[in-house]
N, C-alpha and C positions, 0 to 999 in steps of 0.2 A: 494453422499451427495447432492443429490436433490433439499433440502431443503433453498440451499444458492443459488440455480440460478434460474431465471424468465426470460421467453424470453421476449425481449419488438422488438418492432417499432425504424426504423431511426427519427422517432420525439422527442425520448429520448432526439438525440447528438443533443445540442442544443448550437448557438455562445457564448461563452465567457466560456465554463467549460475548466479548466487545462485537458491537456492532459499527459499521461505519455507513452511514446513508447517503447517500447522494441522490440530489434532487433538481429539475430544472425550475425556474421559475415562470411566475404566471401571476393572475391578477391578488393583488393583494400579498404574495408572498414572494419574496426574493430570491429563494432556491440557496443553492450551495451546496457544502460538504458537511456532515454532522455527526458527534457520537453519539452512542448508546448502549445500551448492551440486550441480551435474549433476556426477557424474565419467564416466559415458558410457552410451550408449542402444543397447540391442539389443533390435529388434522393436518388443513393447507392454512392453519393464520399463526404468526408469532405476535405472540403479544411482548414488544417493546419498551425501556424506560424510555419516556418520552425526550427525543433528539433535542441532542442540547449544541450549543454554536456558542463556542468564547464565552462560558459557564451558564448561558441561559437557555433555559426551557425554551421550546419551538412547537407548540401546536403545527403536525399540517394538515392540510386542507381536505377534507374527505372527497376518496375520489381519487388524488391526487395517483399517479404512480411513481413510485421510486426504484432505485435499485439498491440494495443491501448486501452488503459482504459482513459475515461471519466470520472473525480470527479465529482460532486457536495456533499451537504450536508450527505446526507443520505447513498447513491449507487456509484458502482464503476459499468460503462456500459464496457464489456467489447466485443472487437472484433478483427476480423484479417483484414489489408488494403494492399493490394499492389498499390506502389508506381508508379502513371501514371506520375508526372510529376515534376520537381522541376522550380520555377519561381518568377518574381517579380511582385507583386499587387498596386499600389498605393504607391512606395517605402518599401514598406513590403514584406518579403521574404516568398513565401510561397510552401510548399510543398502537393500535392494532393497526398490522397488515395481515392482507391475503394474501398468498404465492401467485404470482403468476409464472405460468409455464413450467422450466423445468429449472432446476437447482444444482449445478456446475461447481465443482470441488479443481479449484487451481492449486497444485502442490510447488510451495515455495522450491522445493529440494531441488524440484525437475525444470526451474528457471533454466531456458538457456543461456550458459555462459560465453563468453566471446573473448581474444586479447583485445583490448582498446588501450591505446596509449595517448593520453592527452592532457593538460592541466588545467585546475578548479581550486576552489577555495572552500575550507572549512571553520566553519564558528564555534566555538567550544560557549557552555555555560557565562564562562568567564568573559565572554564576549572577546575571546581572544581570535585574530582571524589568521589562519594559518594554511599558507599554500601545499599541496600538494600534489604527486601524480598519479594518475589512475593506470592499473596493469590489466584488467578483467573484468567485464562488467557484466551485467545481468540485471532482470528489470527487479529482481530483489534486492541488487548490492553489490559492491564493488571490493576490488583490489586495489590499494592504496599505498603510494610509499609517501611519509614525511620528513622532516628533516629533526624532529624533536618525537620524546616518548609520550604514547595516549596511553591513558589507564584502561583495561577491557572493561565492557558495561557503561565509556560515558556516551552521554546523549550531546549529541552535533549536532549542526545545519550544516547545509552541502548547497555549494551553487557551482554549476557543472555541467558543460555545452556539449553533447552529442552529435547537430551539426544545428542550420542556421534557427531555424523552429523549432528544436526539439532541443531543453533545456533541465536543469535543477534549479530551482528559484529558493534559496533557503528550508530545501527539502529535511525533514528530520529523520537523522538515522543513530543506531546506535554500534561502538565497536564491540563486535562479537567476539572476534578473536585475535593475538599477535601471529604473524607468522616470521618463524625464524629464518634470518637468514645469515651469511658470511658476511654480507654487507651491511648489516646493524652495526660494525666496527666503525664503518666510514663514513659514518652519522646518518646515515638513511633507516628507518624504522619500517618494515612492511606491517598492514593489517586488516585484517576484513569486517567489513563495515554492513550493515543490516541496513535498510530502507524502513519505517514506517509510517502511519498514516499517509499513502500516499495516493493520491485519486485513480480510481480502477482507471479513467479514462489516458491519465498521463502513463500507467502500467503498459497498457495494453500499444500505446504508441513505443516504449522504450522495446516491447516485444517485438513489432513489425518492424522497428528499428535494427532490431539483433540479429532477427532473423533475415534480414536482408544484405546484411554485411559476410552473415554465415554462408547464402545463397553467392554472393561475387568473390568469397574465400572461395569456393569450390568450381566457379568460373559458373555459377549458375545464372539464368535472366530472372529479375525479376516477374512475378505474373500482375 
């Protein structure tokens, strides 16, 4: 799937984009998914706010390698850093990686889309749970119609079956936009829903996912 990665330049990772780190585990540390953000890029290392997990600091382990996605608006930059150094900057905690390899810009926009029609459930703030049906999916975000009105910009949880393995487990997303329709009359509300913090690794399966339903839309064989 070619088509969703662009090799770019270290001038991409630029100070201030949220970082999301993803990590395996090993002796002494437990791995997982982690935020951060760029505090600034010299050469092939970004120097890191040190990865935080459910509001706490995370030392890792020098050495270690990770992989880090870069947000901004549009792209997710994605790449692999191992871990030179953990330390403190101007009372700021900060953890260095090196680049490894090369540094891959996935353009949200060029997600491919698909119809999928099927039903999920959605968690509002209020811990309200309210069912839904999906019309279009992509490993950014979906097309949704419910039975009641979302405000645009609230922040959900989405739980939402694709087939037997591949799943939404209280995934967090936010509504982007309403989409109008003739049938908002007859209490159906359509509207397009954003995906975030969601692990490169479950992304990349929703893609293989999409792309293979695209491949038996067009009477393709899978390879």
């Amino acid at each position: 799937m070619a088509y969703f990665l662009e090799e770019v330049d270290v001038s991409k990772i630029k100070p201030g984009l949220p970082l999301r780190i993803e990590a395996s585990s090993t002796v002494g540390f437990s791995g997982g998914s982690f935020k951060s953000s760029v505090e600034d890029v010299q050469n092939d290392v970004v120097k890191a706010a040190m990865p935080s997990l459910k509001g706490r600091l995370v030392p890792f382990p020098v050495g270690l390698t990770a992989r880090l996605s870069a947000i901004d608006k549009m792209s997710l930059y994605v790449f692999y850093g191992v871990v030179l150094e953990n330390k403190e900057e101007d009372k700021l905690p900060i953890t260095l990686f090196k680049i490894q390899g090369k540094i891959r810009r996935v353009q949200r926009r060029r997600f491919l889309r698909i119809k999928f029609v099927s039903n999920g459930t959605l968690k509002t703030v209020e811990n309200e749970e309210i069912p839904f049906m999906s019309f279009d999916i992509s490993a950014g975000g979906m097309k949704i119609g419910v039975s009641r009105r979302l405000e645009v910009g609230t922040i959900i949880t989405v739980n939402f079956r694709f087939e037997d393995d591949l799943f939404l487990n209280n995934q967090e997303a936010r509504v982007v936009r309403e989409i109008e329709s003739e049938e908002n009359a007859n209490g159906v509300f359509y509207y397009g829903i954003e995906f975030f913090n969601m692990p490169l690794s479950l992304q990349d399966r929703i893609m293989r996912f999409i792309f293979k339903l695209e491949l038996k839309s067009k009477g393709g064989k899978e390879r």
